[in-house]
C-alpha positions in Angstrom: 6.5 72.1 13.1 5.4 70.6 16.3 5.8 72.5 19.4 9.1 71.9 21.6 7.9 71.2 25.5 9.3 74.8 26.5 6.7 76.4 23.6 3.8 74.1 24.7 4.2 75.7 28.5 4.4 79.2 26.9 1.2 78.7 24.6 -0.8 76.9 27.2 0.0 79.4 30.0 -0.8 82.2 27.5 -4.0 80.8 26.4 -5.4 80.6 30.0 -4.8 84.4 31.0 -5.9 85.6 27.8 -9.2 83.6 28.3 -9.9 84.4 31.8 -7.4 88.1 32.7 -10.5 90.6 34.1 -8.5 93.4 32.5 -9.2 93.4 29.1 -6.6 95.3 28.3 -3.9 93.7 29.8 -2.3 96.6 31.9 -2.1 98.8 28.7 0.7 95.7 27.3 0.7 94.4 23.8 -0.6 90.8 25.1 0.0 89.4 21.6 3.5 90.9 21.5 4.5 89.1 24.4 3.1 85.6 23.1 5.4 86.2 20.1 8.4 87.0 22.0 8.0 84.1 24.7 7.5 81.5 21.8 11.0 82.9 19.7 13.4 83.0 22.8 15.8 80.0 23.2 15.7 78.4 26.6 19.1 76.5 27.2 17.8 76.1 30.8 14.8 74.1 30.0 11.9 74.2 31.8 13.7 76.5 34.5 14.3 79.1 32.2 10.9 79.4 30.7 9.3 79.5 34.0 10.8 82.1 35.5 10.5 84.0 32.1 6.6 82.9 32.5 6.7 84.7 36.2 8.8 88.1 34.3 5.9 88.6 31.8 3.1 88.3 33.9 4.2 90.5 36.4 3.8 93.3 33.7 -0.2 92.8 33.7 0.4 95.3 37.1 -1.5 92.5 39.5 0.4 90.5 42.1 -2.6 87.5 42.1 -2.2 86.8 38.4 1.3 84.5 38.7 2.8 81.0 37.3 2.9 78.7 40.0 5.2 75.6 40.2 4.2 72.0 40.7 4.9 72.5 44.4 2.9 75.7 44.5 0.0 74.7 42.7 0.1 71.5 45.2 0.2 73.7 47.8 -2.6 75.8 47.0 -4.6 72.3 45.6 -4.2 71.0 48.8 -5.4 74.1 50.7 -8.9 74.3 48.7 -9.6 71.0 48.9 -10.0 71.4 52.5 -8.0 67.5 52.7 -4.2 67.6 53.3 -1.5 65.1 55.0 0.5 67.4 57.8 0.2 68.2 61.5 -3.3 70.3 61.8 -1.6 73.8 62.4 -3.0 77.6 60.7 0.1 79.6 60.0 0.4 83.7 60.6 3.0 86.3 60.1 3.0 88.7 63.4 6.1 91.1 64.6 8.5 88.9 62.2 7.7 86.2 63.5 5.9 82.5 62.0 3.3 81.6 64.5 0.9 78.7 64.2 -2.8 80.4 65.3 -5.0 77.8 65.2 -4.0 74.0 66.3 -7.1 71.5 64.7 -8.0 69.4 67.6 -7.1 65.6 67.5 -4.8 66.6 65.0 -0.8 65.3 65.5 0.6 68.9 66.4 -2.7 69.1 69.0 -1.6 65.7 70.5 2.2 66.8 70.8 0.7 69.7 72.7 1.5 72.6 70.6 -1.3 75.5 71.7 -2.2 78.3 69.3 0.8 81.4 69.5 3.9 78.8 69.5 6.2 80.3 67.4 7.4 78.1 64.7 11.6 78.2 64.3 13.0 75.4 62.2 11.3 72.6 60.5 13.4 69.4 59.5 16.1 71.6 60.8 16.4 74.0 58.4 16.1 77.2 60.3 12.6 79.4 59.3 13.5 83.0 58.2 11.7 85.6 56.6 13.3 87.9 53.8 16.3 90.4 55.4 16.5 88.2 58.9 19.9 86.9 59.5 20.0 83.2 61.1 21.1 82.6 64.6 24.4 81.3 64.0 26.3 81.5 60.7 26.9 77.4 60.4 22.9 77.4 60.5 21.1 75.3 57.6 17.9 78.4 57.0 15.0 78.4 54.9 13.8 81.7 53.8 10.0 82.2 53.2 8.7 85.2 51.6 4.8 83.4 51.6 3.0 81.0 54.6 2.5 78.7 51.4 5.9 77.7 51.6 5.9 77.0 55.4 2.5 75.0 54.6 4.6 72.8 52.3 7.5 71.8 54.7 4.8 71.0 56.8 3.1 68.9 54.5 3.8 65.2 52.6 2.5 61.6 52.5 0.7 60.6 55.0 3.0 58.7 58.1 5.8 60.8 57.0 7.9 62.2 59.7 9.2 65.1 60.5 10.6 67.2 63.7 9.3 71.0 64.2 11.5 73.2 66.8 9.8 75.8 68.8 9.3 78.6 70.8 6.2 77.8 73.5 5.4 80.2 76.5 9.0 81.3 76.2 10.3 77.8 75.9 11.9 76.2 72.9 11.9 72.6 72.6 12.1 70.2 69.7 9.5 68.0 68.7 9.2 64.7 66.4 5.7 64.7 64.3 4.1 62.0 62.1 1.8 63.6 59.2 -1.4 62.6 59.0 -4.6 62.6 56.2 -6.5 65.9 58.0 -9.7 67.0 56.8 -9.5 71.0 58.3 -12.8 72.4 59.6 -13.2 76.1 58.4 -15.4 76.8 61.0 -15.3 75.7 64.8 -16.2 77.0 67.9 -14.5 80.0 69.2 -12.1 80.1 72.1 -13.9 80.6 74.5 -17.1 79.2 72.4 -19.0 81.0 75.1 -18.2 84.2 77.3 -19.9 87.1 79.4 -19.0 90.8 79.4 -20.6 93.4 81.1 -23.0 90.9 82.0 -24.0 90.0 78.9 -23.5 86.5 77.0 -21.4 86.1 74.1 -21.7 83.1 71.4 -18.2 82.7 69.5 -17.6 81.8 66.0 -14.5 81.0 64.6 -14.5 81.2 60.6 -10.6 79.9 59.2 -11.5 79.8 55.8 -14.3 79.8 53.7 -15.4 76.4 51.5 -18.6 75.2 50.2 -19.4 73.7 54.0 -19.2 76.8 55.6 -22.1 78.4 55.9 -23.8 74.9 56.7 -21.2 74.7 59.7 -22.5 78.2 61.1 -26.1 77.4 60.7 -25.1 74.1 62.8 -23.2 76.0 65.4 -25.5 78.8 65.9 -28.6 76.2 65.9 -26.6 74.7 68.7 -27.5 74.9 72.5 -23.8 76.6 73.1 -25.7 79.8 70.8 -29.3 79.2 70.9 -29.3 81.4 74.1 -26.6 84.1 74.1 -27.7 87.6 73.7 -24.8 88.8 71.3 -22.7 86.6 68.2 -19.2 87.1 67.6 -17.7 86.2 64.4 -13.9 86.0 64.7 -12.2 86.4 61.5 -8.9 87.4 62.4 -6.2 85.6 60.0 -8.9 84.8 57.7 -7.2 84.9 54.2 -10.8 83.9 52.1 -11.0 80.9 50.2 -14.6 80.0 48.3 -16.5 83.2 47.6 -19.6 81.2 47.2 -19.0 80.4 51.3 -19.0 83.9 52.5 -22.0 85.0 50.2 -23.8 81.9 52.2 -22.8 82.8 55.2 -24.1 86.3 54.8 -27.4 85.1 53.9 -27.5 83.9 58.0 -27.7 87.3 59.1 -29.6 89.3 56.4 -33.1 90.0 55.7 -34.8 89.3 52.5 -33.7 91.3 49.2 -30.3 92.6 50.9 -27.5 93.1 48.7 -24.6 91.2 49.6 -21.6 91.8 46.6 -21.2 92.8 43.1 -18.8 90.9 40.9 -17.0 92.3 38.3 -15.4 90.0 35.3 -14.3 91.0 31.9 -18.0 90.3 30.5 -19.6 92.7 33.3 -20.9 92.9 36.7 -23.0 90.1 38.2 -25.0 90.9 41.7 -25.6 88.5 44.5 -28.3 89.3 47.4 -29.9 87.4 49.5 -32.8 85.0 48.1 -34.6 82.8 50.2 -38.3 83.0 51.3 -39.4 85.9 53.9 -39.0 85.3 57.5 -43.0 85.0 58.0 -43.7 81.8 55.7 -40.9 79.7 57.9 -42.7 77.6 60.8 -39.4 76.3 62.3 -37.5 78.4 65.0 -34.0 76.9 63.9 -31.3 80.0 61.9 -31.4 78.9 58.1 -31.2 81.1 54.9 -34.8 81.0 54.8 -35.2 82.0 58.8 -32.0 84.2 59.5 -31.0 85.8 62.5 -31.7 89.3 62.3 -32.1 90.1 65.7 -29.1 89.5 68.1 -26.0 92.2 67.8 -23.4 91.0 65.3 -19.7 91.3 66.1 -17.3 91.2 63.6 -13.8 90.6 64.7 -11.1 91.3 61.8 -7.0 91.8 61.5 -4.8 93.2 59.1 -4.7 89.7 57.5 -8.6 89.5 56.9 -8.6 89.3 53.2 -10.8 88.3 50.2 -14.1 86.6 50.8 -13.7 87.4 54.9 -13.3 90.9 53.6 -16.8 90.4 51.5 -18.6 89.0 54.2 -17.4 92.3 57.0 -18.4 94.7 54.2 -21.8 92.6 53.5 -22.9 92.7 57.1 -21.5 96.7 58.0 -23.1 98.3 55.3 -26.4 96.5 55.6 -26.1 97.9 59.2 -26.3 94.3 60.3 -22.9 94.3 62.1 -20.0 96.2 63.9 -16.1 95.4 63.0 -13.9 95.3 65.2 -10.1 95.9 64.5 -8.0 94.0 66.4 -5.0 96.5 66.3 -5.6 97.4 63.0 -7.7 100.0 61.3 -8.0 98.4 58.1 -8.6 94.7 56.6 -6.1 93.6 54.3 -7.5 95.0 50.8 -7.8 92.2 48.6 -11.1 92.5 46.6 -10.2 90.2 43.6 -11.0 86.6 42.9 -8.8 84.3 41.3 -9.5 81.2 39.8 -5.9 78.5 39.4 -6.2 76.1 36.7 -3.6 73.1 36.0 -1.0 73.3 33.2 0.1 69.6 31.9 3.6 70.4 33.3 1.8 69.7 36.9 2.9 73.6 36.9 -0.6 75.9 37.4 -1.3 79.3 36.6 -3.3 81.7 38.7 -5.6 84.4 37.0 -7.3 87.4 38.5 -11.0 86.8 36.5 -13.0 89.6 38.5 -13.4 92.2 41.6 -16.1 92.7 44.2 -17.8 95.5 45.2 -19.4 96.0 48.2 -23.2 96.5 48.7 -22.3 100.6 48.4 -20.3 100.1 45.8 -17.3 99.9 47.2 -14.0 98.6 45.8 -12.0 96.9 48.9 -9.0 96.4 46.5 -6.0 97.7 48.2 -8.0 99.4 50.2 -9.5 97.0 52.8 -12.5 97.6 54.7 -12.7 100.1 57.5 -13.5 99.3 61.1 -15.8 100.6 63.1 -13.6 100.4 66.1 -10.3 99.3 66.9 -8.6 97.6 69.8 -5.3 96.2 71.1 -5.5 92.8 70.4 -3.5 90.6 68.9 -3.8 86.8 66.6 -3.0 85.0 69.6 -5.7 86.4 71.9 -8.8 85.1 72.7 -11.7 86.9 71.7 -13.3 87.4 75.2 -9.7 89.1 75.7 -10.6 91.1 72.9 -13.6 92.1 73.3 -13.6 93.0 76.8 -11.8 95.8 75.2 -14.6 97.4 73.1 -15.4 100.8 74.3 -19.4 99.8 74.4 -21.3 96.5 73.5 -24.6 96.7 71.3 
């Protein structure tokens, strides 16, 4: 008998974790068992009913990553990876219970209206913004409770020309402001802020890394190769709020700042481990003074500048670069990245629904896992998303 629409979604979103979960043996579950089960049960709901039965059963595999994803969801995290989005140009953060927009992409609408990086964000369209167990400010309030950034991301997103109004909470001032959405290609890397600083006399070149994509570590090369860096005696890469992205980007970026033969990260799938280090010519056969994978930068002090929301392939490059001995980290009030050393890869259903999949974990060039564990600093200091990193670092007990 042909499959009913509900069974299709249940096979299909089967088929993909079985193929691609790293734990072969699916949290210790009878992964056949539940296949059976799914594909038996009546779902008077519809499609509804099966996903949220979809979200039930993969929660027993024991990993928050691996997850059913709505159509809005998987649009969500589609448009994020693509790096090319219709919204207003912000980079959202949690901090103190708050939403807060950290980085504001220049020339983009929300830059225009004047929004600066640390406005806190408080209603969108309206609807008041609350995270899970906040109350709104009056009871008539229309809220919108957010337990992920994703979901902020989408009321921020839509077609491009689309308006919308944002309230907020600026330098202590909350105003009310009417946006227009616009196609935005985001940078993951720019200059820092300020791209160029000096303490305790000595000059500081900052890099700020968002994200990581394919064009990442070509964006550093072209940064550091430009007069802003050529000259500074110390680099500072800032990778506060930095939640990954591309794995591919950070292992690239690494090979910036290593020497030849370094190890960089061990992944670790269901069909074993595969090693990445760097692999370019030695420094001595390069003519040309520019920074290039072939002609790194191995001698100016490395900074590493991490929060409690550095996560993933952030988390692979700070481990890369301390345990080489190629850089110090710096906590910026936290003592710990976030701990997520998985990789996940999210794959379309025909519902327009997606699945995500944990397919492997890193380990560092020690051997490390950073898995819920995160990678430790070398030193910490008060400092928080919003502050700039010459704030920050004139707060380092001594500069290399």
């Amino acid at each position: 008998a042909a499959l009913s629409p509900e069974q299709s979604l249940v096979a299909e979103t089967w088929r993909v974790v079985d193929k691609n979960f790293y734990d072969r043996r699916f949290n210790g579950i009878n992964w056949f068992e539940i296949r059976r089960e799914l594909m038996s049960k009546k779902y008077p709901g519809g499609m509804p009913d099966v996903e949220r039965a979809l979200t039930a059963e993969l929660e027993r595999l024991g990993d928050p990553y691996t997850r059913f994803l709505t159509p809005d969801k998987y649009n969500s995290i589609y448009a994020s990876a693509t790096g090319e989005i219709a919204g207003i140009g912000v980079s959202l953060a949690k901090e103190n219970g708050a939403v807060l927009f950290v980085d504001v992409e220049p020339g983009a609408p929300a830059d225009k209206a004047g929004v600066k990086p640390g406005a806190r964000l408080l209603a969108v369209d309206g609807a008041e913004i609350l995270l899970p167990g906040q109350q709104p400010t009056t009871p008539q309030a229309r809220t919108k409770v957010v337990e992920e950034l994703d979901e902020v991301a989408g009321l921020l997103r839509g077609q491009p020309g689309s308006g919308l109004s944002v309230k907020l909470d600026q330098d202590g001032k909350v105003e009310e402001l009417k946006l227009s959405r616009q196609a935005i290609k985001i940078s993951s890397v720019r200059a820092g802020q300020p791209a160029r600083f000096t303490v305790n006399g000595k000059k500081i070149g900052n890099l700020r890394i968002k994200s990581f994509s394919g064009e990442t570590a070509t964006q550093v090369q072209n940064l550091l190769n430009s007069p802003d860096y050529r000259n500074v005696d110390i680099l500072l890469l800032d990778l506060r709020s930095n939640g990954g992205g591309l794995i591919t980007g950070a292992i690239d970026t690494a090979k910036l700042f290593l020497d030849f033969q370094k190890p960089i990260v061990t992944v670790v799938s269901g069909t074993g481990p595969l090693s990445y280090a760097t692999d370019y010519a030695p420094a001595d056969e390069v003519s040309t003074k520019d920074i290039s994978p072939a002609n790194p930068d191995l001698k100016r002090p490395l900074l590493v500048l991490v929060d409690k929301q550095t996560a993933s392939a952030a988390e692979v490059l700070s481990a890369a670069l301390q345990e080489n001995d190629r850089a110090k980290i710096i906590g910026a009030s936290t003592e710990y990245t976030f701990g997520k050393g998985i990789i996940q890869t999210v794959q379309r259903l025909q519902t327009g629904a997606g699945v995500a999949v944990t397919v492997a974990r890193y380990e560092t060039p020690l051997g490390n896992s950073i898995n819920k564990k995160g990678v430790h600093v070398n030193e910490q200091v008060a400092c928080e998303i919003v502050d700039s990193g010459d704030k920050c670092l004139s707060r380092v007990a001594s500069l290399p």
